[in-house]
NUVO-265503 format. One record per residue (C-alpha): x, y, z; chain; residue number from 1; residue in three letters. Coordinates in steps of 0.1 Angstrom, whole numbers, plus 5000, padded with zeros to 4 digits. Example, Ala and Ser with C-alpha at 12.3 -4.5 7.8 and 13.67 -1.06 7.14 Angstrom:
<r <5123,4955,5078>,'A',1,'ALA'>;
<r <5137,4989,5071>,'A',2,'SER'>;
END
This chain:
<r <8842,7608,6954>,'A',1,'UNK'>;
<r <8876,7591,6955>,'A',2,'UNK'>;
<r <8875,7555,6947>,'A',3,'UNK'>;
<r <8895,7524,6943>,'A',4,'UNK'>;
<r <8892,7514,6905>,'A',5,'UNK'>;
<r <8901,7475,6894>,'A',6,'UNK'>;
<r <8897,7471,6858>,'A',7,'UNK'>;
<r <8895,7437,6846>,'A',8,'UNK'>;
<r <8908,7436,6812>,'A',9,'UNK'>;
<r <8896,7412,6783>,'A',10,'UNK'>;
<r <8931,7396,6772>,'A',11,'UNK'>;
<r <8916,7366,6756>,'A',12,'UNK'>;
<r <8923,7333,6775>,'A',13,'UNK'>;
<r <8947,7350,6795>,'A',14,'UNK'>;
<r <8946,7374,6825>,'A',15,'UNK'>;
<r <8952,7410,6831>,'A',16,'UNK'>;
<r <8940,7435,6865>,'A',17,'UNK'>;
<r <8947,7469,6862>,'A',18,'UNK'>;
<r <8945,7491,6892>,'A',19,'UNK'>;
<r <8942,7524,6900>,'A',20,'UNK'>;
<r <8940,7538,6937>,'A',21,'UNK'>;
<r <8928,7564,6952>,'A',22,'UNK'>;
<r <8961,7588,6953>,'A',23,'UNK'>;
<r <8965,7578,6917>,'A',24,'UNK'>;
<r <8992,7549,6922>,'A',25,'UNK'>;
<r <8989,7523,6897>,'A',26,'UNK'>;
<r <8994,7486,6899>,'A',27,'UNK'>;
<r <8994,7457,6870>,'A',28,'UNK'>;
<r <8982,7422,6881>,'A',29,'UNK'>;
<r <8992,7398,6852>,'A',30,'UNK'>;
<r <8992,7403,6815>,'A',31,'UNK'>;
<r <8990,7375,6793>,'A',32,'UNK'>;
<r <8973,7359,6767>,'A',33,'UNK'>;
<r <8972,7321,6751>,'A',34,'UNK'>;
<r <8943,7327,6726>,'A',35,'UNK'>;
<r <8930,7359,6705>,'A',36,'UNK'>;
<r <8958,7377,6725>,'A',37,'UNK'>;
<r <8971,7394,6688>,'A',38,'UNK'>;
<r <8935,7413,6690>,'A',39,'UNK'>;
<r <8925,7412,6728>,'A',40,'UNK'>;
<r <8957,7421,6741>,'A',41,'UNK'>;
<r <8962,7450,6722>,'A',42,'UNK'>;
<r <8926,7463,6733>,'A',43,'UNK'>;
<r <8946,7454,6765>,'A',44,'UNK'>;
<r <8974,7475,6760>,'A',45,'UNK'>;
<r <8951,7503,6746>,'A',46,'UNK'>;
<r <8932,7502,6780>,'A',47,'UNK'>;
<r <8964,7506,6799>,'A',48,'UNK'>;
<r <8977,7538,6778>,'A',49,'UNK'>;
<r <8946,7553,6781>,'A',50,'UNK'>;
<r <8943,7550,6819>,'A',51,'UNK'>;
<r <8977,7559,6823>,'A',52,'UNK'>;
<r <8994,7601,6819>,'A',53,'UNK'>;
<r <9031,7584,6821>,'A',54,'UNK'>;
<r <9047,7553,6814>,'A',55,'UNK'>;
<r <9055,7540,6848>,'A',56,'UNK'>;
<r <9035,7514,6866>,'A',57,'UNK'>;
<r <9040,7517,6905>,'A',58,'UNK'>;
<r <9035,7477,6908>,'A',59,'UNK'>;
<r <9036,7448,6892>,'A',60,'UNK'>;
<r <9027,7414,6902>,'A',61,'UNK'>;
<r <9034,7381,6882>,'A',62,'UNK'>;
<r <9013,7357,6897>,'A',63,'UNK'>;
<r <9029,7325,6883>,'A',64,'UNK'>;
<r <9048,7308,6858>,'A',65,'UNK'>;
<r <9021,7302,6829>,'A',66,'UNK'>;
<r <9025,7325,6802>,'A',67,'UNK'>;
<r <8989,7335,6799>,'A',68,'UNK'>;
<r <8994,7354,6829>,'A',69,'UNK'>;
<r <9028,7375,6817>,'A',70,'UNK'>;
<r <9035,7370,6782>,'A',71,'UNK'>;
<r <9021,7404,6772>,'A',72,'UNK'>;
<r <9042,7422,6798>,'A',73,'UNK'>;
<r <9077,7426,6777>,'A',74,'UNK'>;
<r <9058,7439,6747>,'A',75,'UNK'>;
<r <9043,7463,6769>,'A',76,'UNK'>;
<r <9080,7473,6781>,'A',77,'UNK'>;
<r <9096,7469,6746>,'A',78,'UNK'>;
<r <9071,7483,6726>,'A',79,'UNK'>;
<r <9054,7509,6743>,'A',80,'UNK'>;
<r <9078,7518,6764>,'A',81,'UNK'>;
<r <9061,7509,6803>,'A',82,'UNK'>;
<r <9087,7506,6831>,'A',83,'UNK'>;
<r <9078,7492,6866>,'A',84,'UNK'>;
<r <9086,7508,6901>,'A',85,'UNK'>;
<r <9088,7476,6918>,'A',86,'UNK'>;
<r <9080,7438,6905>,'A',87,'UNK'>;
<r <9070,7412,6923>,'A',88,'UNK'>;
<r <9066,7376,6911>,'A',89,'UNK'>;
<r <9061,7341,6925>,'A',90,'UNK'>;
<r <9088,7309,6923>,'A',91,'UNK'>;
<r <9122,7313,6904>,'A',92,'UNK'>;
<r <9128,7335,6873>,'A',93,'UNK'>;
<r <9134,7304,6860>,'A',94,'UNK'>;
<r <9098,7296,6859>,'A',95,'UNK'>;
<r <9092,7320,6830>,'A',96,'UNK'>;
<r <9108,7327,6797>,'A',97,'UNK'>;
<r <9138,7349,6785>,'A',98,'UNK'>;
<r <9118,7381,6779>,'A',99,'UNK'>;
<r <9102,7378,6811>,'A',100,'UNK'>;
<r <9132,7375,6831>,'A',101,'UNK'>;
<r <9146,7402,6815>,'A',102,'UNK'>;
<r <9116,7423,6830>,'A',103,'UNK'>;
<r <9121,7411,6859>,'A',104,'UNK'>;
<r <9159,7417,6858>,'A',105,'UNK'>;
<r <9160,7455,6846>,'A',106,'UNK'>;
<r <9132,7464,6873>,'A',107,'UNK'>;
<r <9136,7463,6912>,'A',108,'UNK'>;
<r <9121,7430,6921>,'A',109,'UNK'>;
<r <9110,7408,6951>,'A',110,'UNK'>;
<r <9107,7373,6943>,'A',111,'UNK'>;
<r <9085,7348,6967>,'A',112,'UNK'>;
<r <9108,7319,6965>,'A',113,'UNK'>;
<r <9095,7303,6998>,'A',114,'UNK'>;
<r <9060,7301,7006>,'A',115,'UNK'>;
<r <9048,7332,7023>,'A',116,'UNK'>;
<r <9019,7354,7033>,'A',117,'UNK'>;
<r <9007,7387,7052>,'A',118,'UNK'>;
<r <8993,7387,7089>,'A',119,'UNK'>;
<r <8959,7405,7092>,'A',120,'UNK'>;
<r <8975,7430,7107>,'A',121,'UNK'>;
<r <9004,7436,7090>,'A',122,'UNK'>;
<r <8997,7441,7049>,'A',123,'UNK'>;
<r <9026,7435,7023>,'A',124,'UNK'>;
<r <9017,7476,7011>,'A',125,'UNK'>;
<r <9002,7500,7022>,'A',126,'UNK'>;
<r <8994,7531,6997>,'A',127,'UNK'>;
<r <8983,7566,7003>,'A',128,'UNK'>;
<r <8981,7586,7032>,'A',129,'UNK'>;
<r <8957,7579,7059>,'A',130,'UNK'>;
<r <8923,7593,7040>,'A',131,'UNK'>;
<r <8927,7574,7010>,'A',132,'UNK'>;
<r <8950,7544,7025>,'A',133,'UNK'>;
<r <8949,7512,7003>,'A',134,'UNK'>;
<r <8961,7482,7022>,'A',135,'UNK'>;
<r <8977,7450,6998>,'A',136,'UNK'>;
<r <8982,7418,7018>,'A',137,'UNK'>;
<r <8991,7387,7007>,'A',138,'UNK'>;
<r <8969,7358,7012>,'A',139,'UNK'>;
<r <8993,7333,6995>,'A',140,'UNK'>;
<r <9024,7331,6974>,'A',141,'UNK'>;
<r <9043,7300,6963>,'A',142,'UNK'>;
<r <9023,7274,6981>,'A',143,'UNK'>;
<r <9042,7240,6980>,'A',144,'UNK'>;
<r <9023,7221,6958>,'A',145,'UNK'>;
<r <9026,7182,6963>,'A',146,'UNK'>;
<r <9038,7181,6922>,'A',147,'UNK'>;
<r <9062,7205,6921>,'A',148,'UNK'>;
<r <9054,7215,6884>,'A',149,'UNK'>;
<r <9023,7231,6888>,'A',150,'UNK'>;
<r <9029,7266,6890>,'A',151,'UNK'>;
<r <8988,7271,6893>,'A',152,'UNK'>;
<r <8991,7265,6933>,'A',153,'UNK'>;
<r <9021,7287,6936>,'A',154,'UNK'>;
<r <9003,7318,6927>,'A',155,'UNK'>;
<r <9003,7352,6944>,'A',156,'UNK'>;
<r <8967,7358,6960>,'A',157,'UNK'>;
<r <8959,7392,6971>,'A',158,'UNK'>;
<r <8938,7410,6992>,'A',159,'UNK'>;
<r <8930,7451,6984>,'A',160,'UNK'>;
<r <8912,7468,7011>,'A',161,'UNK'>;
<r <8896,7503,7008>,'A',162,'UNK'>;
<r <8878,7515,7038>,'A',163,'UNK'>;
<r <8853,7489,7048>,'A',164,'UNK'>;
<r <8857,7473,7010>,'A',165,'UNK'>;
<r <8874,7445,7001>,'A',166,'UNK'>;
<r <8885,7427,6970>,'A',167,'UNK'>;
<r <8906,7394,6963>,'A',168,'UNK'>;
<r <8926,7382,6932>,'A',169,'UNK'>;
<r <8932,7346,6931>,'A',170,'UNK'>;
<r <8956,7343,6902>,'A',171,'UNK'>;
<r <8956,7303,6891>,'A',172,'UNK'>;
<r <8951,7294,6926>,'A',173,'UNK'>;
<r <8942,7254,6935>,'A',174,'UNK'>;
<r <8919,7242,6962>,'A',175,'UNK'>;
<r <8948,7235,6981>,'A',176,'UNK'>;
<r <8958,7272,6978>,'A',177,'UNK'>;
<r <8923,7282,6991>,'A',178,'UNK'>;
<r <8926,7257,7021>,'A',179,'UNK'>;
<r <8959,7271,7034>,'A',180,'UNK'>;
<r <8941,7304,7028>,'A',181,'UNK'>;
<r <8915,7297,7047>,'A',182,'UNK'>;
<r <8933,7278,7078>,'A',183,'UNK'>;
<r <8954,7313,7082>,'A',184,'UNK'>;
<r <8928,7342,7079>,'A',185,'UNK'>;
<r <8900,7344,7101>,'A',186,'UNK'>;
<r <8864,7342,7081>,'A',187,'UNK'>;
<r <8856,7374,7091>,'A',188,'UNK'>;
<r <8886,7386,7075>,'A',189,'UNK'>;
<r <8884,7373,7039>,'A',190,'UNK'>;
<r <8845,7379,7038>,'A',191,'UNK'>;
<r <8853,7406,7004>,'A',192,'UNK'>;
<r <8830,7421,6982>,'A',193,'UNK'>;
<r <8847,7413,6948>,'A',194,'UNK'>;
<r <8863,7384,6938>,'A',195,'UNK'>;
<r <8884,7373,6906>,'A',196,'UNK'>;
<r <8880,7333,6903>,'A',197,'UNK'>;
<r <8910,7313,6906>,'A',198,'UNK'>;
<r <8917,7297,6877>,'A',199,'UNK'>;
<r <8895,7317,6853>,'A',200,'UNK'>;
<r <8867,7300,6868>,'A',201,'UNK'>;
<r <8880,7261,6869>,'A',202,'UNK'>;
<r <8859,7240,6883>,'A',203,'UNK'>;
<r <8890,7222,6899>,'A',204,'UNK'>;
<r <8892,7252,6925>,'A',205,'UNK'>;
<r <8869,7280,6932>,'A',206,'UNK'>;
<r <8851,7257,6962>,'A',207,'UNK'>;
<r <8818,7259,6976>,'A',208,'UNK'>;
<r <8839,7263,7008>,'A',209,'UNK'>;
<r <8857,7292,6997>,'A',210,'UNK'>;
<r <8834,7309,6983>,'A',211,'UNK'>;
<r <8810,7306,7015>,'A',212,'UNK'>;
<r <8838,7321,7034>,'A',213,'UNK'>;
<r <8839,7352,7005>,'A',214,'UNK'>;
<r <8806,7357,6995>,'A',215,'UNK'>;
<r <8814,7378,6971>,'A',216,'UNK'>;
<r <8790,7407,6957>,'A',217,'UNK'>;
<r <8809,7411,6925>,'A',218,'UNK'>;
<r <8829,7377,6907>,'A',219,'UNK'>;
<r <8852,7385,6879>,'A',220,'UNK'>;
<r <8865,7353,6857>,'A',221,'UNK'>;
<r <8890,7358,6828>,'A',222,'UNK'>;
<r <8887,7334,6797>,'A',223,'UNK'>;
<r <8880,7330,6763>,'A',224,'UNK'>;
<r <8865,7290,6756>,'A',225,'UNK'>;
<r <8902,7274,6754>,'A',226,'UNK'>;
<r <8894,7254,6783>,'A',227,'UNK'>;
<r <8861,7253,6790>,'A',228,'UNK'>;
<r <8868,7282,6813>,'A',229,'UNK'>;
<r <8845,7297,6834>,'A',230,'UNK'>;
<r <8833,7262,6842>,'A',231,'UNK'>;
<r <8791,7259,6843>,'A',232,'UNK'>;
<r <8796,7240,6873>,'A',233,'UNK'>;
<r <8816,7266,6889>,'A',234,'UNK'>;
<r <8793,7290,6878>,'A',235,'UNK'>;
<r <8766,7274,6893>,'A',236,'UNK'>;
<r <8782,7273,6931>,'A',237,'UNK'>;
<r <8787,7310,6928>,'A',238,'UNK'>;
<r <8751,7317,6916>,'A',239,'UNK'>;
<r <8742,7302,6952>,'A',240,'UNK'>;
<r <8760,7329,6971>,'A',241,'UNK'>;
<r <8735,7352,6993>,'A',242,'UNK'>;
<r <8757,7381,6989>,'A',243,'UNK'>;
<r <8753,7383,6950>,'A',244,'UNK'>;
<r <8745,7414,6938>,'A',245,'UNK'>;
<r <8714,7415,6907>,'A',246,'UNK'>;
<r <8726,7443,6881>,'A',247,'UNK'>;
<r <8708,7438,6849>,'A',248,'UNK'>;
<r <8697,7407,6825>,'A',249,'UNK'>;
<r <8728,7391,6806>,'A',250,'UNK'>;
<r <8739,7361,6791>,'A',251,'UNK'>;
<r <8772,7346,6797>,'A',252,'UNK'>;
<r <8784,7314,6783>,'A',253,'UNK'>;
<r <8799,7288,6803>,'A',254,'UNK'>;
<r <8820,7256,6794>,'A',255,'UNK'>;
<r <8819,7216,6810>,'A',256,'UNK'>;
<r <8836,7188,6798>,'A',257,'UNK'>;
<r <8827,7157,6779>,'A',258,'UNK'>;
<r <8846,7127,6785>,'A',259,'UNK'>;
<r <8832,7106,6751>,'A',260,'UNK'>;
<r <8841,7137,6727>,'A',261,'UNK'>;
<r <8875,7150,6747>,'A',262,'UNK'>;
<r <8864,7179,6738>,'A',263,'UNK'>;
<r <8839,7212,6757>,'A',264,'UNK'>;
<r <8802,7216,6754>,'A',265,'UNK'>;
<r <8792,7257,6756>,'A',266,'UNK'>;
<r <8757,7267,6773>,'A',267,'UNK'>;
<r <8746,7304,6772>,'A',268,'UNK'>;
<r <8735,7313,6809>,'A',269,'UNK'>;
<r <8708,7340,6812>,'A',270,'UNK'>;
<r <8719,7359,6846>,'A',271,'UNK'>;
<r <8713,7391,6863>,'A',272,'UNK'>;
<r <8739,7383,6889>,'A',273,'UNK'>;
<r <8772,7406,6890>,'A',274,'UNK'>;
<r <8792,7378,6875>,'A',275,'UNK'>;
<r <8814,7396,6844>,'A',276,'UNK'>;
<r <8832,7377,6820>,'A',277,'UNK'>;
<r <8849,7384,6789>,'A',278,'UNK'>;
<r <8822,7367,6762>,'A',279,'UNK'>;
<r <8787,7373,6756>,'A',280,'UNK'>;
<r <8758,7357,6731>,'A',281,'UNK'>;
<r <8752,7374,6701>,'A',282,'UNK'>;
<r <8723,7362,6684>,'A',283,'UNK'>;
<r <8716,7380,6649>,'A',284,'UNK'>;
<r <8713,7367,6608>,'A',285,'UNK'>;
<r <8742,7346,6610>,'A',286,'UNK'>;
<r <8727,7326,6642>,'A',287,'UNK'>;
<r <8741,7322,6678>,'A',288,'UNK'>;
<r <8776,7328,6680>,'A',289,'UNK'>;
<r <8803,7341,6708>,'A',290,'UNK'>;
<r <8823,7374,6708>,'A',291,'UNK'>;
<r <8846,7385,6733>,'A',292,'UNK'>;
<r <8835,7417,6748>,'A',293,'UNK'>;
<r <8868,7436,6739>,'A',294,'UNK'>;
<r <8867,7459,6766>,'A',295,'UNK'>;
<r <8877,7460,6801>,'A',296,'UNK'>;
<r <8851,7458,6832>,'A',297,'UNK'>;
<r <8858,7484,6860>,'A',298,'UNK'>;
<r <8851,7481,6893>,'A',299,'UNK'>;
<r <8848,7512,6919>,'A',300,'UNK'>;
<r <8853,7508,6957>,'A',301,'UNK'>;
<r <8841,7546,6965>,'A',302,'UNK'>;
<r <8853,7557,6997>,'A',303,'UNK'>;
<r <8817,7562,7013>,'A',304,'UNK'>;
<r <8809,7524,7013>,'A',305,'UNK'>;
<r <8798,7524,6976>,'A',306,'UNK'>;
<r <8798,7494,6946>,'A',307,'UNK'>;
<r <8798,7509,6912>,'A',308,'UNK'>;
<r <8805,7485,6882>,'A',309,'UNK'>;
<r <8806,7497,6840>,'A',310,'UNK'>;
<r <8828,7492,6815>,'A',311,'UNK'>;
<r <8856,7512,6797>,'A',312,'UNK'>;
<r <8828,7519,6767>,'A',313,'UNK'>;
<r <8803,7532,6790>,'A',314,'UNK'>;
<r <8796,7556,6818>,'A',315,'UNK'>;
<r <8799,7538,6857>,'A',316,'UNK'>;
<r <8767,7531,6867>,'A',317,'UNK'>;
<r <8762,7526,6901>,'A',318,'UNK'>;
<r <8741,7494,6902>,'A',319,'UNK'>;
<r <8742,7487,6940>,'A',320,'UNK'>;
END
């Protein structure tokens, strides 16, 4: 069976969304880490070479500006050697740092310096032949935030479409971002059946409005405790989505704020919803404690209609 594969790789408090279609070209999402990055992203990195039998990534998008999202990408170049057949990135090279830009600058680039986006009809890419055709459109890149420094709203928000399957990548996106998505595509359009949070799961964006419109089968969110991130209360609106799909019993932990201590409470969450994230509840002699899962989540889009979901440890089980 040919199949769409997104694997969403544990980078720490960072984000990375490796991608592998059905005619075997390959596309990079983001690669960055702001905590346990020295250990995660080299699991990161491992992942990549492994999946990979050259050295040349088809794609690349660079969301945004925040280094959590890119700051892994010119070790990947300079150390191991990765080149890119296109790069695309959101705002000016000037929103990220030297090594970045050089990236950028030795690859054949399209930079989103003006807000833009696809039509339904007309996708940004379109890969493979007509069998095995992967359409990429772009739901949102560059969006003019009302403070011009936050380079979260500017992010690059795609759409991957595999037969009747669909799955969207929301980068840092901010409710604004998802309300100019929304006023552009039809609902029927952006109803997908996986979903990577915006944000790694903020509870500043990720709306019950969105999600409605999504109703997701399969949520993704990208974080390791820096920020609270994936937000309980975010959490919480995406447990009420009809479309959720039960897999098995398993805990995830989840961050809120508390205003009197500045600082995050933790609470384990007991699930069997397809929410993945990249920390788990280990409970053993030493007590509770978290451990980041230090391998990357795959996704399938099979070409017959099919959800399969494992990890990069495991054999794909086709839970629904």
């Amino acid at each position: 069976m040919a199949s769409l594969d997104i694997y969403f790789l544990d980078v720490g408090q960072g984000d990375g969304t490796f991608i592998i279609c059905p005619d075997g070209t390959t596309i990079l999402v983001d690669l960055g880490s702001k905590k346990n990055g020295h250990i995660a992203g080299k699991d990161a990195i491992t992942t990549i070479k492994g999946l990979m039998k050259g050295k040349k990534i088809d794609h690349l998008f660079v969301t945004h500006g925040d280094g959590d999202h890119y700051n892994l990408i010119p070790e990947l170049v300079n150390s191991h050697g990765f080149s890119f057949g296109k790069v695309y990135h959101s705002g000016p090279t000037s929103d990220y740092n030297r090594d970045m830009q050089g990236v950028i600058a030795s690859s054949s680039s399209t930079s989103f310096h003006d807000q833009a986006h696809s039509s339904e009809k007309k996708p940004l890419l379109k890969i493979g032949s007509a069998s095995n055709q992967v359409d990429i459109f772009l739901l949102s890149a560059n969006y003019p935030s009302e403070d011009d420094s936050d380079k979260n709203a500017k992010s690059i928000c795609l759409m991957l479409v595999y037969g009747s399957l669909k799955a969207i990548l929301m980068g840092d996106a901010e409710a604004e971002t998802e309300d100019f998505i929304m006023d552009n595509f039809s609902k029927a359009f952006l109803k997908a059946d996986v979903l990577k949070l915006a944000h790694h799961g903020a509870d500043s964006t990720n709306q019950e409005s969105w999600l409605n419109v999504v109703q997701p089968r399969i949520v993704s969110a990208s974080a390791d405790q820096k920020w609270g991130h994936p937000y309980a209360n975010t959490i919480d609106r995406v447990l009420k989505g009809k479309r959720l799909a039960n897999i098995y019993q398993h805990d995830i932990v989840a961050g809120s704020y508390d205003a009197s201590t500045k600082d995050y409470d933790w609470e384990v969450l007991s699930i069997t919803e397809a929410i993945l994230t990249n920390l788990y509840e280990i409970t053993g002699s030493m007590g509770s404690y978290w451990n980041a899962s230090g391998v990357a989540y795959v996704v399938q889009l099979g070409d017959d209609g099919s959800l399969s979901v494992g990890d990069t440890l495991n054999n794909i089980s086709p839970w629904f």
